[in-house]
Every structure is written in structure tokens, then in C-alpha cells.
C-alpha positions as CSV (number, residue, x, y, z in Angstrom):
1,X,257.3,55.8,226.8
2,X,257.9,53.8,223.5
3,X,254.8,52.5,221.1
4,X,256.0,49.2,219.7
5,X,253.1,47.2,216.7
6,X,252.8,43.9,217.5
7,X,251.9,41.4,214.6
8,X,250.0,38.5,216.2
9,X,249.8,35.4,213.8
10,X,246.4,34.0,212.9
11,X,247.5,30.7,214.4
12,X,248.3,32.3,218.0
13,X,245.4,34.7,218.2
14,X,242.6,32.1,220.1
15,X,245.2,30.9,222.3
16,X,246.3,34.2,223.0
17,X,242.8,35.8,223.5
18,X,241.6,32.7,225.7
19,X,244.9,32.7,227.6
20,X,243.7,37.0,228.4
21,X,240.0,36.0,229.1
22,X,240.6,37.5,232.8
23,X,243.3,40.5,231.6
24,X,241.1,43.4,231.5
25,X,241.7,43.8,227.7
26,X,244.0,41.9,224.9
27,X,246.1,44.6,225.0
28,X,246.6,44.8,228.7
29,X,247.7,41.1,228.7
30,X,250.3,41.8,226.5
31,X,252.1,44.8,228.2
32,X,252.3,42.9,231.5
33,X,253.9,39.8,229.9
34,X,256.0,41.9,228.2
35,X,256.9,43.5,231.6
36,X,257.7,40.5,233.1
37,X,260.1,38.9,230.3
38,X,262.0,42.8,230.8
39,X,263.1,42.3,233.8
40,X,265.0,38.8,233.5
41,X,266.5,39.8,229.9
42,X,268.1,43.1,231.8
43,X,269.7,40.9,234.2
44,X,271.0,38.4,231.4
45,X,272.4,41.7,229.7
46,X,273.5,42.8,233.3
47,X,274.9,39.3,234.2
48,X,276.5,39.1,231.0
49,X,278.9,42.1,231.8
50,X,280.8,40.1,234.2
51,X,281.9,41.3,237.7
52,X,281.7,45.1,238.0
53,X,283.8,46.9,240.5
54,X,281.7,48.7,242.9
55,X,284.0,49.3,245.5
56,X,282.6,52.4,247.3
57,X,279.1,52.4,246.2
58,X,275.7,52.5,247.6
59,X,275.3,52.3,251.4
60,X,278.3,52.3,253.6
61,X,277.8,49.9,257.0
């Protein structure tokens, strides 16, 4: 696991706390938006690699 610090403007902080009034804490909130915005930047990244050769991989039907 990595520990990241997150600097939350002034100007974000209501919006962000009102937007996490049902997350179990501010913090919470925060991880699983992160998690979600992980997921489709690994695929740009992935994507971005162009067509991979995987002849002979995984299953075989």
C-alpha cells in the first residue's frame, strides 16, 4: 500500500464534505473516488499501447 497527502483547497472543501455527507468519513470518500478514476486511467495507459500480441495466452477453447 502507498500513503499519498492530499491538499484540499479552501474553495473545494464544503462541496467536497457535503458531496461525502453519506461516505462513512471524508477520508473514505476520497479513496473510493480515487479507486474508481484508477481503473479507466489503467486502461487509457493500457489502450494507449496499441494492439498486443497475445497469441497463445489465457484459456485455450
Amino acid at each position: 500500500m502507498s500513503a499519498i497527502t492530499l491538499r484540499i483547497p479552501d474553495s473545494m472543501d464544503k462541496a467536497l464534505r457535503e458531496a461525502a455527507a453519506d461516505a462513512p468519513s471524508l477520508n473514505d470518500y476520497i479513496l473510493r473516488a480515487l479507486r474508481r478514476q484508477m481503473a479507466p486511467d489503467a486502461a487509457h495507459e493500457l489502450a494507449a499501447l496499441g494492439t498486443l500480441d497475445l497469441e497463445g495466452e489465457g484459456d485455450a477453447r
